[in-house]
C-alpha positions in Angstrom: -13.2 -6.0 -2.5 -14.9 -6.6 0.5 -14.7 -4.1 3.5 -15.8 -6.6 6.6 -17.6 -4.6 9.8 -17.0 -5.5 13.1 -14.6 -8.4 12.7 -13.0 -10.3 15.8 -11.3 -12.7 14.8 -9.6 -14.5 12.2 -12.2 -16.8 11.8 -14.6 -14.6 10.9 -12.4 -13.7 8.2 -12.6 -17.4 7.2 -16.5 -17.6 7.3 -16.4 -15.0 4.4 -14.2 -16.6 2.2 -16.3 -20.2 2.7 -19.4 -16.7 1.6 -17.7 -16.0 -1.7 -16.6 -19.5 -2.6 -14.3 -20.6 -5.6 -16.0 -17.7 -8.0 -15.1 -15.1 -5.3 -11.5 -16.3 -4.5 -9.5 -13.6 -5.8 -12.0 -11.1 -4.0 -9.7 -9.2 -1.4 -11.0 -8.9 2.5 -10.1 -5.9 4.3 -10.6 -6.4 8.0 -12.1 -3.3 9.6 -11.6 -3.2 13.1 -13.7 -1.9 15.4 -14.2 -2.7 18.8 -12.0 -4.4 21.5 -12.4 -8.1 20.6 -11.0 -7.2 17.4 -7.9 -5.5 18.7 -7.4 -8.9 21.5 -7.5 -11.1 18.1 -5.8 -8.8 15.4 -2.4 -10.9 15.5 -4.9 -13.8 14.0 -7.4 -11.3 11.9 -3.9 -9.8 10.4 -3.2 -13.4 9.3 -6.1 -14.1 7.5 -7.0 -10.7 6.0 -5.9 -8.7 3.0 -5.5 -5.5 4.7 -6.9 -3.5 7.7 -9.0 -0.7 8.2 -8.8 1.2 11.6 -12.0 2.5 11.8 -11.5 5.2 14.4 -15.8 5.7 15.0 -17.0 3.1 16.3 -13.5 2.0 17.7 -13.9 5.0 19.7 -16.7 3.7 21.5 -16.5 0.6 22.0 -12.9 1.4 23.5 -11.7 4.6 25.7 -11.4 7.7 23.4 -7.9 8.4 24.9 -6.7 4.6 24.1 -7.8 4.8 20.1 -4.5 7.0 19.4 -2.4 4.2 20.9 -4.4 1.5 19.1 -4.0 3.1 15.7 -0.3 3.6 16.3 0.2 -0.4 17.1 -2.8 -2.0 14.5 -0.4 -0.1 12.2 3.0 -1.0 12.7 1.9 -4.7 12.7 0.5 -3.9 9.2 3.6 -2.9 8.2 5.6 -5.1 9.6 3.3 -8.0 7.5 3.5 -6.4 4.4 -0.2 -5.7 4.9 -2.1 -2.6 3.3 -3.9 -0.6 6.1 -6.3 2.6 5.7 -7.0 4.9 8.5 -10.3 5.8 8.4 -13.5 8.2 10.2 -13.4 11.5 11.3 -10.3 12.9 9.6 -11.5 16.5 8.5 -15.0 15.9 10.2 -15.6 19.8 10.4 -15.4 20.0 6.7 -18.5 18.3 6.2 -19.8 21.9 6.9 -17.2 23.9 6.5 -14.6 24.7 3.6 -11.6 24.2 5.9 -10.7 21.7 8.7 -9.6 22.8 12.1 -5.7 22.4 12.5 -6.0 19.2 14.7 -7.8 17.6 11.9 -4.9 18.0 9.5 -2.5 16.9 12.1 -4.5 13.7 12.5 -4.2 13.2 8.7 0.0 14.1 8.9 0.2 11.4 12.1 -1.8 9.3 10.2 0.7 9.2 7.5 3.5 9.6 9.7 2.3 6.2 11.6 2.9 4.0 8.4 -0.8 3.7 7.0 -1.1 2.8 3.2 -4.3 4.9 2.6 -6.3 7.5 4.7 -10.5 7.8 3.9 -12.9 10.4 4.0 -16.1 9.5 4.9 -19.5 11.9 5.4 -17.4 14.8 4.4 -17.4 13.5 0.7 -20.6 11.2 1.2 -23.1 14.3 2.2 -21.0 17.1 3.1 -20.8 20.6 1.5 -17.2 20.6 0.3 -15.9 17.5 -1.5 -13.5 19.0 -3.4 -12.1 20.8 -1.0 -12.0 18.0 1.6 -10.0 15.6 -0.9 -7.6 18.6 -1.7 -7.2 19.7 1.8 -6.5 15.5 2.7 -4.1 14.9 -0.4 -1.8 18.1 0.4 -1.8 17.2 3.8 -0.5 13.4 3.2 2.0 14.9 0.2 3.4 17.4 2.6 3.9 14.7 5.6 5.4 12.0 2.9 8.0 14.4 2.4 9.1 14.8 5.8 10.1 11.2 6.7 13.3 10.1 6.8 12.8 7.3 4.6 16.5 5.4 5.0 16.5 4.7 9.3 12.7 3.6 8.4 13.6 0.9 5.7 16.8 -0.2 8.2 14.2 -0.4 10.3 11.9 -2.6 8.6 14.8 -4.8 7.1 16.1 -5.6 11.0 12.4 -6.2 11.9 11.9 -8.5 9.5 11.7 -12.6 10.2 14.4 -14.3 9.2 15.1 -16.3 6.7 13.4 -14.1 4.3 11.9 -16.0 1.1 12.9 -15.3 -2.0 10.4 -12.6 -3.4 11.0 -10.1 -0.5 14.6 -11.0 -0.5 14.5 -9.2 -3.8 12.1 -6.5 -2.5 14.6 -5.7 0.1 17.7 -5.5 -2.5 15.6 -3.7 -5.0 15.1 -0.8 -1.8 18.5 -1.0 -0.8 19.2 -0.7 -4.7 17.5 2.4 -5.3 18.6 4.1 -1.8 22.5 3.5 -3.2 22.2 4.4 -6.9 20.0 7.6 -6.5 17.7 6.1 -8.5 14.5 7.9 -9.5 11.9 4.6 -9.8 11.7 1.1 -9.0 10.1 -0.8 -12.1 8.5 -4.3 -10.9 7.0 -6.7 -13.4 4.0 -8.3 -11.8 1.6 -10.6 -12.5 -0.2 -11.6 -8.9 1.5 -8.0 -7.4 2.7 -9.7 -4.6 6.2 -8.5 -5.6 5.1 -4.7 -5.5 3.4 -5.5 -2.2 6.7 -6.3 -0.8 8.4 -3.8 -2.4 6.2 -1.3 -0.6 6.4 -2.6 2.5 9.9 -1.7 2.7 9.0 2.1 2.1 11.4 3.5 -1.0 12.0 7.2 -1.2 10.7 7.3 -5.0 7.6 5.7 -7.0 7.0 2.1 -7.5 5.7 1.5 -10.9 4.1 -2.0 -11.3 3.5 -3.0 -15.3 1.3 -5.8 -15.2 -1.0 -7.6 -17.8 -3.5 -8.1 -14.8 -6.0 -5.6 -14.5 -7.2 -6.8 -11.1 -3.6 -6.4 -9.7 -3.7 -3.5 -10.7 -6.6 -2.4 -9.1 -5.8 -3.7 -5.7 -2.5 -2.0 -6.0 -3.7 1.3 -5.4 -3.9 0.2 -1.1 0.0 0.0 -1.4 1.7 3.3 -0.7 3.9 4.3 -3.1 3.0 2.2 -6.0 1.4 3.3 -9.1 0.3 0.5 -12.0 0.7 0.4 -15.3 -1.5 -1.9 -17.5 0.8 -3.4 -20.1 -1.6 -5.0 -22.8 0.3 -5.4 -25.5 0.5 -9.3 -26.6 2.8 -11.5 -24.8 6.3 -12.4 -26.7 7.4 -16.4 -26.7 10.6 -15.8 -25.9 10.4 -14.6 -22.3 13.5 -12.6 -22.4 12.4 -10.5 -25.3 9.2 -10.2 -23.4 10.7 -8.6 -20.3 12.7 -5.9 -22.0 9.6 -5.1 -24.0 8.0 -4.3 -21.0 10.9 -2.1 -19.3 11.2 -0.1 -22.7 7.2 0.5 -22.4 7.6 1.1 -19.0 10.5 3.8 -19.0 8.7 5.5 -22.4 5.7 5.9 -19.6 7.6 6.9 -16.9 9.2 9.6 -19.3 6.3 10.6 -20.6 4.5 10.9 -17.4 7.5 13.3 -15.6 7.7 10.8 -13.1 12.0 10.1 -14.0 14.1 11.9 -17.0 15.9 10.4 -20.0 19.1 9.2 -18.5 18.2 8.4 -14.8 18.5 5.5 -12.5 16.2 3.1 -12.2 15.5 -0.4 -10.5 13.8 -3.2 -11.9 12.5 -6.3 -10.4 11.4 -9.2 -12.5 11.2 -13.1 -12.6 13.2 -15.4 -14.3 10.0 -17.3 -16.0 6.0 -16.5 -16.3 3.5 -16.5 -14.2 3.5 -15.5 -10.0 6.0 -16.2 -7.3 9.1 -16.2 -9.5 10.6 -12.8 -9.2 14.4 -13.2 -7.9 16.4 -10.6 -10.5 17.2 -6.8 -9.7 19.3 -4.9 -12.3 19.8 -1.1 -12.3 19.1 0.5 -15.8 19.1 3.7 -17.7 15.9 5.5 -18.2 
């Protein structure tokens, strides 16, 4: 993964793919965005990038101070709206570099932050070379648990779903039913097989109320899925089955025994599962509700 500085425009992100060449190809970009050539341009960065960071530092002086709020807010609603992974970033719990606990604005910048729709928020020099690490992560991952469970998740997804171009294709189609699946049933977990991850991408974007778990043979996938909220992979790596069918359910069985195991549902609960009709990327089009 590579995290590009002071990008402008989308060609720029273009230049660094022509960098990494055919070896590199499946190397994600993650457009930070920095000064105000790069906010004129985003509509074309968001295009050609893998995800955004909003890197709130130097953002904040190459633009007006009282205009990076504003900024944030809009860079990531447009992420969201694309089905884009975006981190807010730089001076979250600054003071904590020195100090064990953050000063209340700080934690309210993490909550907003969360609250605005971004996929991941960063520390930076309070975990590089401040005094309290530990207590910065724990300080950042109770404030992001405690402002996830304060949204209102349905209006958000109606939302997104009215936002969205139409006519959808036939991936997020699924994504979407798979939501509105989950929001009906009560369900406890949406289960997507994945190979590329695409799928759980999409799936994400629409914002469900309970965990996405992506069971995937790719390990790569699985890596990059950690930028998209709400989704936590599974690496299935038991051989594959020839009959594709049999292969499927193999996975959901492993899948559900994990999710079991792992407290994230209970024997006898809801769930959603997305999966494709043959192997390989691009082909997911079936949601069924299960029992756990």
């Amino acid at each position: 993964m590579v995290f590009a500085s002071f990008i402008r425009t989308g060609n720029d992100i273009k230049e660094i793919r022509k960098v990494l060449g055919e070896d590199g190809k499946d190397i994600q970009i993650i457009a930070k965005i920095e000064n105000q050539q790069g906010v004129n341009n985003f509509d074309d960065i968001l295009k050609e990038t893998d995800g955004v960071m909003v890197a709130r530092g130097d953002l904040g002086i190459e633009i007006p101070a009282p205009q990076v709020l504003v900024v944030q807010k809009q860079l990531i609603a447009k992420c969201n709206l694309a089905a884009k992974p975006v981190i807010c970033a730089t001076q979250m719990l600054e003071s904590m570099t020195y100090n064990p606990r953050p000063t209340r604005a700080e934690v309210s910048d993490v909550g907003n932050a969360i609250l605005d729709g971004a996929d991941c928020v960063m520390l930076s020099g309070e975990t590089a070379k401040g005094n309290y690490p530990f207590e910065a992560v724990s300080m950042m991952h109770n404030t992001a648990i405690t402002a996830e469970k304060a949204i209102d998740y349905l209006p958000l997804f109606n939302g997104l779903r009215s936002l969205a171009l139409k006519p959808t294709g036939t991936t997020e189609t699924c994504a979407v039913a798979a939501v509105a699946a989950a929001y009906e049933s009560g369900a406890s977990a949406i289960v997507v097989l994945s190979t590329s991850g695409s799928t759980c991408r999409l799936v994400s974007k629409y914002k469900p109320d309970v965990p996405i778990m992506m069971v995937t043979r790719n390990s790569r996938a699985a890596r990059y899925s950690h930028l998209y909220r709400g989704v936590y992979p599974f690496i299935y790596d038991q051989d594959k089955v020839e009959n594709w069918q049999e292969d499927v359910e193999n996975r959901l069985r492993w899948a559900v025994a994990e999710a079991i195991e792992l407290g994230i549902i209970k024997k006898g609960d809801s769930i959603v599962t997305v999966q494709g009709w043959t192997r390989g990327s691009g082909h997911s089009n079936t949601v069924r509700i299960v029992q756990a």
